[in-house]
C-alpha positions as CSV (number, residue, x, y, z in Angstrom):
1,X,0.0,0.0,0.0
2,X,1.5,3.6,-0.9
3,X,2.2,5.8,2.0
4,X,-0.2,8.4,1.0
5,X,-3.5,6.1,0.7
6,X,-2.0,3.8,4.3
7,X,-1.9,7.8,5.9
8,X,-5.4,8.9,4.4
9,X,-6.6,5.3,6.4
10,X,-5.4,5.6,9.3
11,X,-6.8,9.4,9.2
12,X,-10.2,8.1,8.7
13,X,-10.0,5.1,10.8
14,X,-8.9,7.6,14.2
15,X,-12.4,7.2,15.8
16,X,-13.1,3.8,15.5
17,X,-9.7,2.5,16.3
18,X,-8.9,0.0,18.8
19,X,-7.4,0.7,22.2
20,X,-3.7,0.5,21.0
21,X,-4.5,3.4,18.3
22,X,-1.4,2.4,16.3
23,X,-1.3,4.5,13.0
24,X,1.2,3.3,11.3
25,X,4.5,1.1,12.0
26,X,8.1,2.8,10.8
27,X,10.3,-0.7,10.8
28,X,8.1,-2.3,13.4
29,X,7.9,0.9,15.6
30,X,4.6,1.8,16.6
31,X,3.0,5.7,16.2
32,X,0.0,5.9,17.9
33,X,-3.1,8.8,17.5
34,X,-2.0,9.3,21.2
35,X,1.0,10.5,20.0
36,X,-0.1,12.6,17.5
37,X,-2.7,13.9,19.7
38,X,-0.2,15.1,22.1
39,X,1.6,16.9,19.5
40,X,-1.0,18.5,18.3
41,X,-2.2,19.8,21.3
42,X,1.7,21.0,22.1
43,X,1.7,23.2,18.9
44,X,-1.7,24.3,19.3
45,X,-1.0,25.1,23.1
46,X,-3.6,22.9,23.6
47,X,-6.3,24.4,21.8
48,X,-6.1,22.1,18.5
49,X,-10.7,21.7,19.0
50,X,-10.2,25.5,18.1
51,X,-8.5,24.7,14.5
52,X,-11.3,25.3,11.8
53,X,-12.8,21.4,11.2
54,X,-11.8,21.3,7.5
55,X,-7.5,21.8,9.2
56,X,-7.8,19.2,11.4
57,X,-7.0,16.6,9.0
58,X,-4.4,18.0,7.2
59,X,-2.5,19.1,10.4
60,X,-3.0,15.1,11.7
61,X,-1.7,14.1,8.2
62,X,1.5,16.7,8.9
63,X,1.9,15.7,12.0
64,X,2.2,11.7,11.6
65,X,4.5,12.9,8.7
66,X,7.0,14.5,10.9
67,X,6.7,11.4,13.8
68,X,7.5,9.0,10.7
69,X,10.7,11.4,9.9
70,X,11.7,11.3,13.6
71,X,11.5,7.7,13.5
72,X,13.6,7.3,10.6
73,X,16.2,9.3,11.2
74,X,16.5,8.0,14.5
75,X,16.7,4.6,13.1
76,X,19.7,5.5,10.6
77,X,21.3,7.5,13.3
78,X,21.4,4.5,15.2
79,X,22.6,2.7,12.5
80,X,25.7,4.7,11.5
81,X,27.0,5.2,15.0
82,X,25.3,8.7,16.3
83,X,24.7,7.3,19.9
84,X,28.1,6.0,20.3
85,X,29.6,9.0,19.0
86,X,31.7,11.6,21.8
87,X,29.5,14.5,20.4
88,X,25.9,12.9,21.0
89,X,27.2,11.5,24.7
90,X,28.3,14.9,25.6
91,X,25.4,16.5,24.5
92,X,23.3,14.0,26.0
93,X,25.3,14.4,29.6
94,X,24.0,18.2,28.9
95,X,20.2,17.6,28.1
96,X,20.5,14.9,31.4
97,X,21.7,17.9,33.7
98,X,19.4,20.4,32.5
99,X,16.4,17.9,32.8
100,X,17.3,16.3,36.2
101,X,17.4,20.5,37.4
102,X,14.2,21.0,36.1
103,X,12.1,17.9,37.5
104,X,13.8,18.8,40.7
105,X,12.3,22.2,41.0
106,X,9.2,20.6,39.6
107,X,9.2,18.7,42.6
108,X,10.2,20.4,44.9
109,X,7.6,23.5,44.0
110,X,4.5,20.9,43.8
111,X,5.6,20.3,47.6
112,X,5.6,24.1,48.5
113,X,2.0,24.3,46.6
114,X,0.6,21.6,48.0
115,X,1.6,22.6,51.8
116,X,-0.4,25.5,51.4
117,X,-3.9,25.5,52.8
118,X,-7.0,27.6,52.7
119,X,-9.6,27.7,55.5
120,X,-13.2,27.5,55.0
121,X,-12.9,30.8,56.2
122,X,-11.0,32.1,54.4
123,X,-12.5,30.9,51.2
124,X,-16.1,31.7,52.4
125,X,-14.9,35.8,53.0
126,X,-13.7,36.0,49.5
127,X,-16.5,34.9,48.4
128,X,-19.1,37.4,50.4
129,X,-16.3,40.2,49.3
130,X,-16.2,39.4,45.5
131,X,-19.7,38.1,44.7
132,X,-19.8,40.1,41.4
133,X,-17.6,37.7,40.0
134,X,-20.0,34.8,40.0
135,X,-22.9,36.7,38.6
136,X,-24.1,35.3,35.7
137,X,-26.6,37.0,33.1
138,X,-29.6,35.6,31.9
139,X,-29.1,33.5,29.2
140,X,-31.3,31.0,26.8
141,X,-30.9,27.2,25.1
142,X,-32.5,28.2,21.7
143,X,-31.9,25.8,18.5
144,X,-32.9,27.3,14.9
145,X,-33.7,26.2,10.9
146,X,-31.9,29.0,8.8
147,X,-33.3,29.2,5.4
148,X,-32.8,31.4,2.7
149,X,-35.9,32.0,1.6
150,X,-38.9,33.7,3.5
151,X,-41.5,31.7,1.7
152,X,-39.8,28.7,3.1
153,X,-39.4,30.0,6.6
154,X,-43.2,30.7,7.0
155,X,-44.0,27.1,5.6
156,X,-41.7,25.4,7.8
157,X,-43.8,27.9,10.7
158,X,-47.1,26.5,8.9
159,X,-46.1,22.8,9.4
160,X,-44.7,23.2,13.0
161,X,-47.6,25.5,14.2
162,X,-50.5,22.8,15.3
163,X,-47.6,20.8,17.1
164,X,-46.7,21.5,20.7
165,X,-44.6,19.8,23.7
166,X,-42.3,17.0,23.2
167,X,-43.8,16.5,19.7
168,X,-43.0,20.2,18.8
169,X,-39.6,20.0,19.7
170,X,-38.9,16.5,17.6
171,X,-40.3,17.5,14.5
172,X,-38.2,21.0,14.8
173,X,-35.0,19.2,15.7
174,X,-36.0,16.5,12.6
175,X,-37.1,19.5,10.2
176,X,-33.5,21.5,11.5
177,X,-31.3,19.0,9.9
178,X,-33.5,18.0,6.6
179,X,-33.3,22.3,6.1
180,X,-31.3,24.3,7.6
181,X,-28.4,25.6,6.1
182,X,-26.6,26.6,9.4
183,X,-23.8,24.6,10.9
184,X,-25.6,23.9,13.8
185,X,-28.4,21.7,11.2
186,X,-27.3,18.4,11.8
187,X,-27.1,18.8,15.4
188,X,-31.4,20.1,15.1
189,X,-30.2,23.6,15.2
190,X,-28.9,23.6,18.7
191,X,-27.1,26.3,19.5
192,X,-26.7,25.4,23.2
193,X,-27.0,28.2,26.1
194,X,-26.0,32.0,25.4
195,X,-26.3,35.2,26.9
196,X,-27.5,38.5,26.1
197,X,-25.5,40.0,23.0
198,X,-24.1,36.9,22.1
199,X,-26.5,36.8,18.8
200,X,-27.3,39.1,16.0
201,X,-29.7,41.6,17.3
202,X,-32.5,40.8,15.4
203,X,-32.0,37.3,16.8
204,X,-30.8,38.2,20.0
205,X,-34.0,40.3,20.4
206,X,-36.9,37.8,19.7
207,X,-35.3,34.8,21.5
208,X,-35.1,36.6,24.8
209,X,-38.7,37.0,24.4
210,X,-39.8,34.3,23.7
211,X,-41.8,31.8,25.9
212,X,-40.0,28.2,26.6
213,X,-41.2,25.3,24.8
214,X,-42.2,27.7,21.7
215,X,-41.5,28.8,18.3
216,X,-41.3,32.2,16.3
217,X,-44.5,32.5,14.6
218,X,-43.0,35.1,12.3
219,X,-39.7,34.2,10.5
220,X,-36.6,36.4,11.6
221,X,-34.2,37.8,9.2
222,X,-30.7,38.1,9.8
223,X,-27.8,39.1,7.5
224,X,-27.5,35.1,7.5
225,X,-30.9,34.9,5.8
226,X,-34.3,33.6,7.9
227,X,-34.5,32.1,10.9
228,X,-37.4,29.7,12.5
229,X,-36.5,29.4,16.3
230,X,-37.2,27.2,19.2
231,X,-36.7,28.4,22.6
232,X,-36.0,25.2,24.4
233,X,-34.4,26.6,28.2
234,X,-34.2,29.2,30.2
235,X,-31.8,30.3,33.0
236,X,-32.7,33.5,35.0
237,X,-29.7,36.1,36.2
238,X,-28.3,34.4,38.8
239,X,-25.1,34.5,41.6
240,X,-23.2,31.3,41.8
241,X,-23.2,29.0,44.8
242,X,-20.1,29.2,46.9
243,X,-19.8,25.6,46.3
244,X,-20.1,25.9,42.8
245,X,-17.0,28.1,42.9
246,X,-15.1,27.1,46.0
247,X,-12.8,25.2,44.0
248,X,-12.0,27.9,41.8
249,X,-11.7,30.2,45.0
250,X,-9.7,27.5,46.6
251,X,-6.9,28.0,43.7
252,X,-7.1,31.0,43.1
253,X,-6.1,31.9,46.9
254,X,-3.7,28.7,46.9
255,X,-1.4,30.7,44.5
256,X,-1.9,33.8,46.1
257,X,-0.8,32.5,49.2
258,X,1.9,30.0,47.3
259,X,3.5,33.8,45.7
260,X,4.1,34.7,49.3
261,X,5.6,31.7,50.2
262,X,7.8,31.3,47.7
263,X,9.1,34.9,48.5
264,X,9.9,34.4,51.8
265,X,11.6,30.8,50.8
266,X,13.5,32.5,48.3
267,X,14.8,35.3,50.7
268,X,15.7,32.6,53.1
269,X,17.7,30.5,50.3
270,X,19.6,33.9,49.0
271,X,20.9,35.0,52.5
272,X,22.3,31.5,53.5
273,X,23.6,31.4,49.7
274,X,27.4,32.5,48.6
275,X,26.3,34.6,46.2
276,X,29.5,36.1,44.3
C-alpha cells in the first residue's frame, strides 16, 4: 500500500480505532493517535478543537509525517554510530543535567504548593467580598432552521404551528437537519446556552422574548438569511453557589498564598547562599 492512501486510512479510521491506536509502523515501531494527539495539542498550546474542522486533517496528516521522519532518522542515526559518538554523549550528559534541574524544582515546588492551605474561612470571605464575580446573566438554550428564503421559513412555521410539547420539539429538531443551512443543522439547530448579546440583534431580540417550549411565529431575518427558532431553556440572572465556585476560589487563593511563600523561601535561600 503507498504511503499516501495507508496515511489517508489511518486518518479516517482515528475514531473507531482500537485501544492501541497504532497509525502506522516505521520498521516495526509503533505511532499511535495518542502520539499525534499530544503533538498537536503542544503546537496548538492545547487548543487544536479550536483549529477550523476542515484543518484538522491536514495538520493530523502533517503531524504523523514529521513522527515517521523522527522515526527514521532515529533509526539510521542508530545505524551509522550517532549514539556512540563523543558528540551525542556529551550532548546528552548536557540535556540529562538540565532535565534532572528542572524535575527537581518541579518537585520540589508541587511540595511548597501543596503545603499551602486555605480555611473554610477564608474561602467563604472571599466569596461574600467578591460576589460580582459569579454573577451570571440571563441567558437562553434556543436551536434554529436557517433558510434562505422567506416563503420557506413561514411554511416550515405553517407545518410546525399545530404541534406543541415534546412532539413540537422533535419535528423541529427532525425539520433543522432536513433544512437548515446553518452549521448547527445536523445537530437540530442547537445552539446550546448563550447570553445577552451573544447573537445578531435581530435574533438576539426575539429569543429573549420568547416563551419556553415555543416557536417564532413570524420568520426572523438576519444578515445570514431567515430564521425559525425554538426556545427550548431558560436560566434567570443568577449568583453562583459558593460551592459551585469554591474550588475555583480554593486556587485561586492557593497561589496567592503560594507567591508569598515562595518569596519568603526564596529570601531565606539567597541570604544562606554564597552569592558572588
Amino acid at each position: 500500500m503507498k504511503l499516501a492512501t495507508k496515511l489517508l486510512s489511518a486518518l479516517l479510521l482515528t475514531g473507531v480505532m482500537a485501544s492501541a491506536n497504532t497509525l502506522v509502523t516505521v520498521n516495526g515501531t509503533a505511532i499511535t493517535q495518542q502520539e499525534v494527539d499530544s503533538e498537536l495539542m503542544n503546537a496548538t498550546q492545547g487548543r487544536f478543537n479550536q483549529v477550523p474542522a476542515d484543518k484538522q486533517a491536514q495538520f493530523r496528516q502533517q503531524v504523523l509525517q514529521q513522527l515517521i521522519g523522527k522515526e527514521l532518522i532515529f533509526a539510521d542515526a542508530k545505524k551509522t554510530g550517532v549514539l556512540n559518538s563523543k558528540e551525542y554523549k556529551e550532548e546528552y550528559k548536557k540535556l540529562e543535567l538540565r532535565m534532572k534541574k528542572e524535575l527537581a524544582i518541579q518537585v520540589w515546588q508541587k511540595k511548597q504548593l501543596d503545603s499551602v492551605k486555605v480555611s473554610d474561612k477564608e474561602l467563604k470571605e472571599y466569596y461574600n467580598a467578591n460576589k460580582e464575580e459569579f454573577n451570571e446573566k440571563e441567558s437562553v438554550h434556543a436551536r434554529h432552521i436557517l433558510v434562505k428564503d422567506e416563503a420557506e421559513a413561514k411554511a416550515i412555521i405553517a407545518e410546525l404551528k399545530p404541534l406543541s410539547g415534546a412532539k413540537l420539539k422533535a419535528k423541529f429538531e427532525a425539520l433543522a437537519k432536513e433544512k437548515s443551512t446553518g452549521p448547527s443543522g445536523p445537530k437540530g439547530g442547537d445552539l446550546g446556552f448563550f447570553t445577552q448579546g451573544q447573537m445578531v440583534p435581530a435574533f438576539n431580540d426575539k429569543v429573549f422574548n420568547m416563551k419556553v417550549g415555543s416557536i417564532t411565529m413570524t420568520p426572523v431575518k438576519t444578515q445570514f438569511g431567515f430564521h425559525v427558532i425554538y426556545l427550548e431553556e431558560k436560566k434567570a440572572a443568577a449568583t453562583r453557589a459558593l460551592k459551585e465556585v469554591k474550588p475555583f476560589i480554593e486556587q485561586r487563593l492557593k497561589m496567592e498564598k503560594f507567591k508569598s511563600v515562595m518569596k519568603k523561601k526564596m529570601d531565606v535561600l539567597q541570604k544562606k547562599a554564597v552569592i558572588k
